[in-house]
N, C-alpha and C positions, 0 to 999 in steps of 0.2 A: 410232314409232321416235324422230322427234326430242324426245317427252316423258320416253320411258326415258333418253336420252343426258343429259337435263337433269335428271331426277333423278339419275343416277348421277354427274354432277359435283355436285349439289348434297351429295349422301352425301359425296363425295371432298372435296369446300371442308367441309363440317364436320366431316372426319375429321383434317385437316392444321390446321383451330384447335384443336381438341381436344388432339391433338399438341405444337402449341403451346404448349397452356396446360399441357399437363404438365411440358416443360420450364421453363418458366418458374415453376409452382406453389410453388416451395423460396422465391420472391420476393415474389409478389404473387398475389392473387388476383380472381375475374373481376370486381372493383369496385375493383381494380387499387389495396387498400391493403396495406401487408406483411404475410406469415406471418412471423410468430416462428420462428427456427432454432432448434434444439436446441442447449444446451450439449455440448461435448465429455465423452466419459464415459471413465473407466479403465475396463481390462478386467474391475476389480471393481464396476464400477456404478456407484463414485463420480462424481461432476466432478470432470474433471482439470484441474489448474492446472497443467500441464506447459508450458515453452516461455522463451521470452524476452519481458519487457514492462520498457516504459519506467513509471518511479517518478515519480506527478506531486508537483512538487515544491511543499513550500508552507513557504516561509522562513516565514512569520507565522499560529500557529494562527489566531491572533483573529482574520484576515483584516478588516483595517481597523475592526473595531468593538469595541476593548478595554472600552468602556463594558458588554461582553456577557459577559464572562469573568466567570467565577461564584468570586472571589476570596473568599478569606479576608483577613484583615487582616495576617496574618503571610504569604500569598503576592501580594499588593498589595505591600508593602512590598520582597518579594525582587525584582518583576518592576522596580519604581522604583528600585532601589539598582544593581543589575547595571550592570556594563561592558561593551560588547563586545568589548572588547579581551580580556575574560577566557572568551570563547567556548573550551568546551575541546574542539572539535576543530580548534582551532588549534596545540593541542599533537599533534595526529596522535592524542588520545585517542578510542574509539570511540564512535560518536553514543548510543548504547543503543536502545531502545527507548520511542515510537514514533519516534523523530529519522531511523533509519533507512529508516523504511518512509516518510519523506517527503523525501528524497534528491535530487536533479537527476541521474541515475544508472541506467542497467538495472540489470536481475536475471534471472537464470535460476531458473524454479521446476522442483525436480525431484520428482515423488513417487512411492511405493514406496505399496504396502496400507498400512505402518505407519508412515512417518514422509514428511513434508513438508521440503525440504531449500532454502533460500532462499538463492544465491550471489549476492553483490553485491558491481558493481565498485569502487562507492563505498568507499573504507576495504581493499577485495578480502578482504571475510570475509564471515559465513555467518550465520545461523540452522538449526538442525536442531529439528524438531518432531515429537516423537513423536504419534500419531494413536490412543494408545490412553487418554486420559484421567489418565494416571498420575498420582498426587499430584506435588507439587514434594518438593524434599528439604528437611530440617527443617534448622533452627537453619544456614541457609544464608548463607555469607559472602556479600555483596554484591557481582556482577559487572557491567561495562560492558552486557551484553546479557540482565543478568538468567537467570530459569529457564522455558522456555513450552513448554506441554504443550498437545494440541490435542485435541477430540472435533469427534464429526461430529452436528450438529442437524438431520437429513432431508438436504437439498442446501447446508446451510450449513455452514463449517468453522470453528469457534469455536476461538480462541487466548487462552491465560491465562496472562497474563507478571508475576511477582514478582521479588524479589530484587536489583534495580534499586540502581545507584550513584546518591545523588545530586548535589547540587552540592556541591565545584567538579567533578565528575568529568563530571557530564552536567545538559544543559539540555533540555527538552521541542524546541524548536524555535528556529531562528537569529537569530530578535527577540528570545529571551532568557527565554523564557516557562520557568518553574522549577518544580520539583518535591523530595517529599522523599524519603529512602530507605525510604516505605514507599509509593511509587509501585503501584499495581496496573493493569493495562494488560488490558483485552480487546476483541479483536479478531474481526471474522467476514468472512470471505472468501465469494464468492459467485462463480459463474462463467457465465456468460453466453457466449452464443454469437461473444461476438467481445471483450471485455474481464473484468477482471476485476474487481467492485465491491467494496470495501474499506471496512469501517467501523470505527472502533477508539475506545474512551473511556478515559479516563482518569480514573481515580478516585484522589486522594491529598488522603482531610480535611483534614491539615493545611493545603495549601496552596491549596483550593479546597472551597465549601462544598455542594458537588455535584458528581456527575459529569459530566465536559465531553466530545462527543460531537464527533465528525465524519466526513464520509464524502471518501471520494476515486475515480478513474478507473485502474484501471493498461491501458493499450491495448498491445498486442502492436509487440515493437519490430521495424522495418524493415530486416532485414539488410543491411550492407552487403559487397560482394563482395570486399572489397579492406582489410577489417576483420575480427579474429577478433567475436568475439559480445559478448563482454567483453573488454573493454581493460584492460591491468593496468595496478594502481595503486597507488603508492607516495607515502601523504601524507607519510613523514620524511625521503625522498630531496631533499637540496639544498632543504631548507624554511626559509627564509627569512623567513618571516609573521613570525612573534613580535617579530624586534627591531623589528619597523617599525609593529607596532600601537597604536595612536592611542585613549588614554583616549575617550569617548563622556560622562563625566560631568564637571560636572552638567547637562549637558543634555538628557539623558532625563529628569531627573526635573522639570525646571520647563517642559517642554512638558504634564506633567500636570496 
């Protein structure tokens, strides 16, 4: 008897780790390193980018190594001449594209089967992305956010943005980094189980003699209860910037 009682706890003790580890199994497993979670999926299959995530922000493509940027001589020359005084979203103009998607700022991704819908509190405007590959529109006047049409490459959502204003309308990023109005901009979006990983290059011959490539993090923003989701935002309300900006030259260009 008391060897059935001891196997029958012994049965019962491996039935309650077992238990265990099923709960726990979505984390870790029995050598106790992580399972990968599954991306979230729409109800069409795809990875859904649906929700709120904070835009990490990156004032300076180059990030500290200008010696890396793959210039032309004619965009060398734009990035040493600029002022920042002459940053034009200091005029409340909108950042374009990729300026936007590198923000200090949330966003709301909203998506439909057929288009990707990008609200940002930054500037409090949008991108809308159609999801079926459409061409752009021909002999297209040049806007602040350009024209970006999106396909899908397996789990990857590829974005192709033309039509781009260039300077003085819009800068690449807040250290001054320039481009020309034949900018071409793509982007792939990937979605992971807990962020969303962002890669986007820039291709414009003129001012670079390759295309310049970077990746970034968007992490899912933390609501706060006491906050709507997006805070509106009004860059021309009582903007004050302009009288008070401070030429930057020549001293950008004799630190080169």
């Amino acid at each position: 008897m008391k060897k059935r009682l001891w196997l029958y706890w012994m049965v019962a003790a491996f039935g309650m780790a077992v238990f265990g580890l099923t709960e726990r199994g979505l984390a870790q497993t029995i050598a106790g390193s992580p399972v990968s979670r599954p991306a979230p999926r729409a109800p069409d299959g795809k990875p859904d980018f649906s929700g709120y995530f904070n835009i990490q922000y990156a004032p300076n493509m180059a990030g500290g190594k200008e010696d890396l940027v793959p210039y032309t001589p004619t965009g060398k020359a734009a990035y040493l001449n600029h002022d920042a005084k002459d940053d034009p979203t200091s005029n409340c103009w909108l950042p374009g594209v990729p300026r936007i998607m590198q923000s200090p700022y949330p966003a709301q991704f909203v998506q439909t089967p057929t288009y990707l819908v990008i609200l940002f509190e930054y500037m409090h405007t949008f991108r809308s992305i159609p999801l079926n590959g459409r061409p752009h529109p021909t002999n297209m006047e040049p806007a602040f956010m350009g024209d970006s049409t999106g396909h899908w490459e397996e789990d990857t959502l590829v974005v192709d943005t033309v039509g781009l204003k260039g300077p003085p309308w819009t800068w690449l990023d807040t250290a001054g980094h320039q481009h020309s109005d034949d900018l071409h901009v793509t982007e792939r979006f990937r979605r992971t189980a807990d962020n969303i990983e962002y890669e986007y290059t820039v291709d414009d011959p003129k001012m670079y003699v390759k295309p310049w490539t970077l990746t970034h993090v968007f992490t899912p923003l933390k609501l706060n209860p006491a906050l709507p989701e997006l805070i509106e935002y009004s860059c021309s309300e009582n903007n004050r910037d302009v009288q008070h900006l401070v030429t930057t030259k020549p001293a950008l260009g004799t630190k080169q």
